[in-house]
C-alpha positions in Angstrom: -38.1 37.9 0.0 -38.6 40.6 2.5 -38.0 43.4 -0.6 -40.8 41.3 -2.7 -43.2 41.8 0.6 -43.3 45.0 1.3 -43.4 46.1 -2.5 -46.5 44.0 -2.4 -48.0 46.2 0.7 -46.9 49.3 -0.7 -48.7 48.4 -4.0 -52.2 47.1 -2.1 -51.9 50.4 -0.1 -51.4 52.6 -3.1 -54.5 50.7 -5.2 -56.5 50.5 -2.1 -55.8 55.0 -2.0 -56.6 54.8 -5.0 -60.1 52.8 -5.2 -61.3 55.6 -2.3 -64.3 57.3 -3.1 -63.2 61.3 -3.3 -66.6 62.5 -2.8 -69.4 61.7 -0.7 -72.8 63.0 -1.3 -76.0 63.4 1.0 -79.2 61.2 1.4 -79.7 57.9 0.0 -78.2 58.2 -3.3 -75.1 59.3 -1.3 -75.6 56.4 1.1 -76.3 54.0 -2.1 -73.5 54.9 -3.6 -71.3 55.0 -0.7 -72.4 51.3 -0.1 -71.4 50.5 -3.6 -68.3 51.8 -3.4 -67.3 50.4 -0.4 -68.1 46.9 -1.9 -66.6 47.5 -5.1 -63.4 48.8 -3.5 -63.7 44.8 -1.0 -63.8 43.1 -3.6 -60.9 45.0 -5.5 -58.7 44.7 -2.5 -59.9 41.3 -1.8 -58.6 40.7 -5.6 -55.3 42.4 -5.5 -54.7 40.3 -2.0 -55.1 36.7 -4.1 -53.5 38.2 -7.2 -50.3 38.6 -4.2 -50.7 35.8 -2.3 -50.5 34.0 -5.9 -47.8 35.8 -6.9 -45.7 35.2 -3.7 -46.9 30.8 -4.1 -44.9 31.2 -8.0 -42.0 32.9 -6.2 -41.7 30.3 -3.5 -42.6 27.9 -5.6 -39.8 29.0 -8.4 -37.2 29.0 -5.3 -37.8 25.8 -4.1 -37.5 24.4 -7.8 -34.0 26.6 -7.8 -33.1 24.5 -4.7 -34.1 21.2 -5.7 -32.4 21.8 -8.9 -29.0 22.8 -7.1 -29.3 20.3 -4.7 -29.7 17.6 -6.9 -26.7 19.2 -9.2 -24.5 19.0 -5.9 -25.5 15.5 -4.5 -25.1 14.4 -8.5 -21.1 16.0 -8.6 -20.7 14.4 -5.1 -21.6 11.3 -6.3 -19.5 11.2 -9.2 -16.6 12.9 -7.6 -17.5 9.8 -4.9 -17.1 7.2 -8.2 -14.1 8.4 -10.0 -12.8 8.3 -6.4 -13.7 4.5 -5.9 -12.5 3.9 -9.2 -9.1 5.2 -8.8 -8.4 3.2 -5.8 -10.4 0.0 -7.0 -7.7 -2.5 -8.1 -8.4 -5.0 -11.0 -10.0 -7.9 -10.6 -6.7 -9.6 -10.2 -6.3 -8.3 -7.0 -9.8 -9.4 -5.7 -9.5 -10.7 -2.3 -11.8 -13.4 -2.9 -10.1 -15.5 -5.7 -9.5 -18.0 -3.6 -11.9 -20.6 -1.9 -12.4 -19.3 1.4 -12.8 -21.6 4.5 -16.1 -20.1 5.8 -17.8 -21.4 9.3 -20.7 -20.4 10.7 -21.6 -19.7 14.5 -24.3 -18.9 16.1 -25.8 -15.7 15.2 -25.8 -13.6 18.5 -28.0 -10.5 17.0 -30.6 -13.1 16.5 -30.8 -14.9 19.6 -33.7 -15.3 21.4 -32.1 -15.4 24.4 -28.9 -13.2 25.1 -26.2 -13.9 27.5 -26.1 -11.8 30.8 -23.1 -10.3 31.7 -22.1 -12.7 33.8 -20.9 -14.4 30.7 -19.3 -11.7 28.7 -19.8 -7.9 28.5 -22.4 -5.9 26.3 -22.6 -2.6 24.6 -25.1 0.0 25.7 -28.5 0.5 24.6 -27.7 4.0 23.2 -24.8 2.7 20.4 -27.3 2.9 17.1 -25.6 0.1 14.6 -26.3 -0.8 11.0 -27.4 -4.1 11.4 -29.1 -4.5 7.9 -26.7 -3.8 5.0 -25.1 -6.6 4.0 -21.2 -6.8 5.2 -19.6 -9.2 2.2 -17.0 -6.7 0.1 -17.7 -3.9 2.4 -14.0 -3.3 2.4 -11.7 -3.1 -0.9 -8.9 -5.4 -1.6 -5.3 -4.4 -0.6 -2.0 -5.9 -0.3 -0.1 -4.5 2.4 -1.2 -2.8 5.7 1.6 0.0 7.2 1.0 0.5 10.6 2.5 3.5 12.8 3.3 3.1 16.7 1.9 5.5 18.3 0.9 4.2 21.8 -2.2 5.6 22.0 -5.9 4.7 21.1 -7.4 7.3 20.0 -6.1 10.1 17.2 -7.3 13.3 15.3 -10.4 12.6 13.0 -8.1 12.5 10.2 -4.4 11.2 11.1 -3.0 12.1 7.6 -4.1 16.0 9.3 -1.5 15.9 12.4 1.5 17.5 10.9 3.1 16.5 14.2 2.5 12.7 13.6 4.6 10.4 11.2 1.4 9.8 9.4 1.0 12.7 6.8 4.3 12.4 5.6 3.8 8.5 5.1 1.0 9.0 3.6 2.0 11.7 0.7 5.0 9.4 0.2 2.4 6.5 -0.6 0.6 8.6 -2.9 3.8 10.4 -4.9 5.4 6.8 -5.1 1.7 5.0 -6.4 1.6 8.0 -8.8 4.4 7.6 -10.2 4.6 3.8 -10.7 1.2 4.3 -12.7 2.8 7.1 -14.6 5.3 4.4 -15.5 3.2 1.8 -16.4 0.0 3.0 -18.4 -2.9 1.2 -18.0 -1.5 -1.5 -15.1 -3.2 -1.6 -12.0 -1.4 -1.8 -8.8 -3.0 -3.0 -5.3 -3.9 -0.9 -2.5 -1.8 0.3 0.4 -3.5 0.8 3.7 -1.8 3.3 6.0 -3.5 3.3 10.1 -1.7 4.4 13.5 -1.8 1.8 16.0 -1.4 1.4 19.7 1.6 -0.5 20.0 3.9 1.3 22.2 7.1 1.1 19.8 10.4 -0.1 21.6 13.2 2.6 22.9 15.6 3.7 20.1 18.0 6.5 20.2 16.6 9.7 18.2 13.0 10.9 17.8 11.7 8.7 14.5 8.3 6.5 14.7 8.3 2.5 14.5 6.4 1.4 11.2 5.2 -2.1 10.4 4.5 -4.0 7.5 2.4 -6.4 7.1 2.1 -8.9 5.5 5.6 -8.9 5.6 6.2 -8.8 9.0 8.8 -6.3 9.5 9.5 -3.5 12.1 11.3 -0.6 11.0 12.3 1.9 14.4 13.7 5.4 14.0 11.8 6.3 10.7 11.3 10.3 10.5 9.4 12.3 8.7 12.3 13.1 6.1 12.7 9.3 5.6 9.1 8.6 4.6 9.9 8.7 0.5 13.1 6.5 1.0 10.5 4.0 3.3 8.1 3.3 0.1 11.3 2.8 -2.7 13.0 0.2 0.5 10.1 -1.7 1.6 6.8 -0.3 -0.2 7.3 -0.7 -4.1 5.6 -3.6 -5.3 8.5 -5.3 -6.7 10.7 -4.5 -3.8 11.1 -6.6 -0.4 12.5 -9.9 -1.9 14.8 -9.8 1.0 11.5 -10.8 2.7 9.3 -12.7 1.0 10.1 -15.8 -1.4 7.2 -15.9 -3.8 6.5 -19.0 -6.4 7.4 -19.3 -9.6 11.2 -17.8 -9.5 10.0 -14.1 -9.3 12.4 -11.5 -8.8 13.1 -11.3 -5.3 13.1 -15.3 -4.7 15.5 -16.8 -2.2 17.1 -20.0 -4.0 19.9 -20.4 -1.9 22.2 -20.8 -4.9 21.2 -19.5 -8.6 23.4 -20.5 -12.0 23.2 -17.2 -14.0 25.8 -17.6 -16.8 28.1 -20.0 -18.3 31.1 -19.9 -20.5 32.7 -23.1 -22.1 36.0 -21.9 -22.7 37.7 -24.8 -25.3 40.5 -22.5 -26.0 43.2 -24.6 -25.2 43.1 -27.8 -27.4 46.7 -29.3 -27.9 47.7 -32.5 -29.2 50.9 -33.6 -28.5 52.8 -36.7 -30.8 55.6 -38.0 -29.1 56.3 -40.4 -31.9 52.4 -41.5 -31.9 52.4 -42.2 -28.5 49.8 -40.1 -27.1 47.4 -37.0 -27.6 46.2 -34.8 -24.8 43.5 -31.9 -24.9 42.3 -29.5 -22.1 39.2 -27.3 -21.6 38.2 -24.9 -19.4 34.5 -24.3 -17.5 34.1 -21.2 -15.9 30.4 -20.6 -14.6 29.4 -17.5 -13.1 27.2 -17.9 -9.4 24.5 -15.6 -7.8 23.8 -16.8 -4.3 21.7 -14.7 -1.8 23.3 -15.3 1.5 20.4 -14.2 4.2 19.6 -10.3 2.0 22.9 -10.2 0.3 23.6 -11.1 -3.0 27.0 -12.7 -3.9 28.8 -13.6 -6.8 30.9 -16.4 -6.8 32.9 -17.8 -10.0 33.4 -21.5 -10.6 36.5 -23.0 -12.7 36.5 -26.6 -13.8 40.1 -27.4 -15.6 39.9 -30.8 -17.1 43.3 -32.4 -18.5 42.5 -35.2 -21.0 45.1 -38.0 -22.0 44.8 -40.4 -24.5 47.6 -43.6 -24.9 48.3 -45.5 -28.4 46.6 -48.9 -26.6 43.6 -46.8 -26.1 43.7 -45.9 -22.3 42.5 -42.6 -21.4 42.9 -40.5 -17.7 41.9 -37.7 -17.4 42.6 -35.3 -14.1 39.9 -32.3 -12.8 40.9 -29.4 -10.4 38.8 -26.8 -9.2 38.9 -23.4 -8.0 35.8 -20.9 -6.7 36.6 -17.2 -5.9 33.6 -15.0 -4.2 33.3 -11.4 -5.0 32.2 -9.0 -2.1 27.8 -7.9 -1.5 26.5 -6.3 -4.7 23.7 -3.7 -4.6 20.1 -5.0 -5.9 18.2 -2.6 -7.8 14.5 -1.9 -7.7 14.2 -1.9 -11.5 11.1 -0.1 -13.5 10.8 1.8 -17.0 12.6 4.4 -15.2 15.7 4.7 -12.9 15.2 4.8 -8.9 16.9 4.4 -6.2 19.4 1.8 -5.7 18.4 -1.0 -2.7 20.9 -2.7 -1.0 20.1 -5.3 1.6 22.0 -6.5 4.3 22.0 -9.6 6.4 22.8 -8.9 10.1 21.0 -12.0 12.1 18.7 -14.4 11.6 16.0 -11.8 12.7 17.6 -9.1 11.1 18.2 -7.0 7.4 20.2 -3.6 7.2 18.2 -2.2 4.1 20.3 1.3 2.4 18.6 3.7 0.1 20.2 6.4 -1.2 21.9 7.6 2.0 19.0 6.6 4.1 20.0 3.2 6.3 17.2 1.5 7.7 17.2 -1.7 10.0 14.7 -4.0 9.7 13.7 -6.8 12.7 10.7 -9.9 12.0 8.0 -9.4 13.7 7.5 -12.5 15.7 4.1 -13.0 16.8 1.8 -15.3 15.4 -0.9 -13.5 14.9 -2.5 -9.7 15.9 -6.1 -8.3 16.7 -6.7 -5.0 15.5 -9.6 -3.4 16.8 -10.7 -0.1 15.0 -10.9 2.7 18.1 -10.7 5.9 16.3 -13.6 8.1 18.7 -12.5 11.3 17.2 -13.8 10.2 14.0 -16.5 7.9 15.4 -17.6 7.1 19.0 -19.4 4.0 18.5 -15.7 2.4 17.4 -14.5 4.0 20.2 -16.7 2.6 22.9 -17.0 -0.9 21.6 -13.2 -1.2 21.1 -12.5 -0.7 24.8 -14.9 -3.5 25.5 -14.2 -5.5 22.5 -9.8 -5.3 23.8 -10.5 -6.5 27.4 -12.5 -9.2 26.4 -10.0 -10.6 23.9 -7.1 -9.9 26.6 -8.8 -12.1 28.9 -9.3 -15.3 26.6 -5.9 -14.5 25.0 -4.5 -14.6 28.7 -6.6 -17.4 29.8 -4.6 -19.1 26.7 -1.4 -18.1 27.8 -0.3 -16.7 24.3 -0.6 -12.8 24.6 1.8 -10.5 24.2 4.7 -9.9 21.4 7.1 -12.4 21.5 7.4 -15.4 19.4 4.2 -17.2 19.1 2.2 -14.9 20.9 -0.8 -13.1 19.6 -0.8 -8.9 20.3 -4.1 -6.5 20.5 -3.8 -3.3 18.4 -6.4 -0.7 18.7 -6.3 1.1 15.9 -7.3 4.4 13.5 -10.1 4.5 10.5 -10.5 1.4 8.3 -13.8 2.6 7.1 -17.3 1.2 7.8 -18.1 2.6 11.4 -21.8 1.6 11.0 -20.6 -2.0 11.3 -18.4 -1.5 14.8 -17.4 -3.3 16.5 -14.6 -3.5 13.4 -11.6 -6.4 13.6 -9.2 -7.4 11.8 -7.2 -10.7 12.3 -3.7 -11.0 11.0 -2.1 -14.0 11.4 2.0 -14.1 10.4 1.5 -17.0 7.6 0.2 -14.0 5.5 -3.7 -14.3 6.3 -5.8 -11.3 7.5 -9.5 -11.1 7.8 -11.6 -8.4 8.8 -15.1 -8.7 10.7 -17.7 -6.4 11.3 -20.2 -6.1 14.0 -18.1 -7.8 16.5 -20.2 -8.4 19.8 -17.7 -9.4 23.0 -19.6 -12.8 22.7 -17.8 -13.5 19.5 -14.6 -12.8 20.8 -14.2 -16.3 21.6 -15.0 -18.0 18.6 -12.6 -15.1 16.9 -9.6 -16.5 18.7 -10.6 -20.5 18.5 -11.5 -20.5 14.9 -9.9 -17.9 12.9 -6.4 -17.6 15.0 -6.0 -21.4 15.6 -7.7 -22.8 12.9 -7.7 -20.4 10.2 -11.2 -20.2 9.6 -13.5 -17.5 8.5 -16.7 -16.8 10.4 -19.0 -15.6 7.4 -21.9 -14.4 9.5 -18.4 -11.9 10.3 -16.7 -11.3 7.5 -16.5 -8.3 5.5 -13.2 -9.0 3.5 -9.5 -9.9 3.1 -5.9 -8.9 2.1 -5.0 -10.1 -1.4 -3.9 -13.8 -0.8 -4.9 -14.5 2.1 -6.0 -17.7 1.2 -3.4 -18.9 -1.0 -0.8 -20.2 1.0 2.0 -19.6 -1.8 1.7 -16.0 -2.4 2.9 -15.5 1.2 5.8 -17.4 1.9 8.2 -15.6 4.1 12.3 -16.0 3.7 12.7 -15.1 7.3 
């Protein structure tokens, strides 16, 4: 543009030389045409100025059209990089989180009120946070089935966790993605659910060596000591969607049911038919049962064989006995197999305790404990990627501490309900963001979470399993079918 300028000065300057009069004469003819001249030569410059000035308008002109064109070409690739995106990720409509009847309740609206509560009654956020309070929050989030959560002990991470090479999370996460790859490699055209993959600040319990504590959810186990090499062994133990029937007992005699005791083959052996004739006296036959038994004892499978002998007598007046013995031998734990079109890793499960599975993959040995709460409240607090979840979470985690401790039922242990702060979910305009997971296989998540629903949060949706739809932006595949999540622990 500067170039284009000063051609067009060098240009005016060399016509405006050249429109100068040469000669000038004396008297009034010379003054005349002097005069002439002079106006002439105006009103050629005055020309060649608009014939520029025009000029330069087509040039910006022409470059703003260049720009409009390229942005447009750029926010159009965006946008459908943004859709094939979304479309990857979305699951079918079989794994919509609203197929079920959901058991909305409403409460009163607080970002309507007329009157707000001082905070005497319960905290506020300041003035300065700038929240979407218009776009609508139903299926703001996209339907998933299980939730991994890291323990990190802290509240706040790096914008984008899967970026800290020092964290478990990377390495979890490229494990997710090589082992959903690969299933959909496997099976062309079948959709499989979402996995969503946050750190957390649960401060993990003491272990010996330098692994992270994962949990998963719904299936409530905790998994300590998992390292960064371990991450791939992780998904084919306890992330595959047909693995983790050590943990959950679905309807319908799915793989991965716990019956207790399961007939899986049986041979009538009629081999040995003899009749004796002692002068017509009597006849006698025998036959053999054997039936093969599959029994899962806790996580481990055992195979048990059953032989029913029966001795058969018949008299000449007619009477028959007959005598039955029975004998069962047990054969030692077997390996289960997480079975697809293609071979994997071999899964063996373990029973240890009640509370308690020893899970081996490959060479990898994990141990996994139940989780025993009743329930947890994550609160999204990732600053580093958005402050406004950062500020209301701090606010948002004392306020449910307090009514949870005016309760009596916080902290981890059995029956107890923990507070997680937690990294991205997605939707910061919406903060405060909170999700409610309760162990029956439920989890709800809210948006725009003011401390004066924090209340109704823990009285309706932990104890009554309710959803506040004034609240609610979603759910986790199931969560209101009752059968889909029925736990064997």
């Amino acid at each position: 543009m500067i170039i284009t300028t000063a051609i067009a000065i060098g240009l005016v300057k060399h016509l405006w030389d050249a429109k100068s009069p040469t000669t000038i004469t004396s008297g009034t003819a010379a003054s005349t045409s002097t005069t002439t001249t002079t106006t002439t030569t105006t009103t050629n410059k005055t020309t060649i100025i608009g014939q520029v000035a025009e000029s330069h308008r087509d040039e910006h002109r022409e470059h703003r059209e260049e720009l409009k064109d390229e942005n447009m070409h750029e926010h159009k690739e965006k946008k459908e990089k943004k859709e094939k995106k979304e479309k990857k990720n979305k699951p079918s409509d079989s794994f919509s989180s609203d197929s079920d009847p959901i058991p909305y309740i409403s409460v009163n609206d607080c970002h309507s009120c007329a009157n707000p509560c001082d905070d005497m009654d319960h905290p506020h956020y300041p003035a300065y946070l700038k929240m979407d309070t218009e776009t609508p929050l139903l299926n703001s989030t996209t339907p998933y089935t299980r939730h991994v959560l890291i323990s990190t002990g802290q509240d706040d991470w790096a914008a984008h966790i899967d970026d800290d090479k020092d964290s478990l999370a990377p390495y979890m996460q490229e494990a997710i993605n090589t082992g959903m790859q690969k299933l959909r490699d496997e099976n062309p055209g079948k959709e499989f659910p979402r996995l969503v993959l946050t750190n957390s600040s649960r401060v993990c319990e003491h272990w010996g060596g330098e692994g992270f504590q994962v949990i998963v959810l719904p299936d409530q186990i905790v998994v300590n000591n998992v390292s960064k090499d371990m991450c791939h062994d992780f998904f084919e133990a306890f992330l595959r969607p047909e693995v983790g029937h050590a943990f959950t007992q679905p309807e319908g005699g799915k793989i991965g049911q716990v019956t207790g005791q399961r007939e899986v083959k049986e041979e009538a052996n009629r081999e040995m038919s003899v009749e004796k004739d002692h002068g017509g006296s009597s006849s006698s036959s025998s036959s053999t049962h054997t039936t093969t038994i599959e029994k899962m004892e806790g996580s481990t499978t055992i195979k048990a064989t059953k032989t029913v002998a029966t001795i058969t007598t018949t008299t000449t007046n007619g009477f028959v006995s007959s005598s039955t013995t029975t004998s069962t031998s047990e054969s030692s734990p077997t390996t289960v197999v997480a079975s697809s079109k293609q071979q994997h890793a071999k899964v063996q499960y373990e029973k240890i305790d009640d509370t308690s599975r020893r899970v081996t993959v490959g060479s990898t040995t994990f141990v996994a404990n139940r989780w025993a709460p009743k329930a947890a409240i994550m609160i999204c607090s990732h600053r580093k990627r958005d402050k406004r979840c950062g500020v209301t979470a701090a606010i948002l985690g004392k306020e449910f501490k307090r009514i949870l401790r005016s309760k009596d039922i916080y902290g981890d242990g059995e029956g107890d309900v923990e507070i997680w702060m937690i990294s991205h979910i997605g939707g910061h305009k919406f903060a405060g963001n909170v999700i409610v997971h309760k162990s029956e296989g439920m989890a709800v998540w809210y948006g725009r979470v003011d401390p004066c629903h924090c209340q109704a949060i823990v009285d309706v949706t932990i104890e009554q399993d309710q959803v506040i739809q004034e609240l609610y932006r979603g759910s986790m595949v199931g969560s209101f079918n009752p059968s889909k999540k029925k736990l064997a622990w």
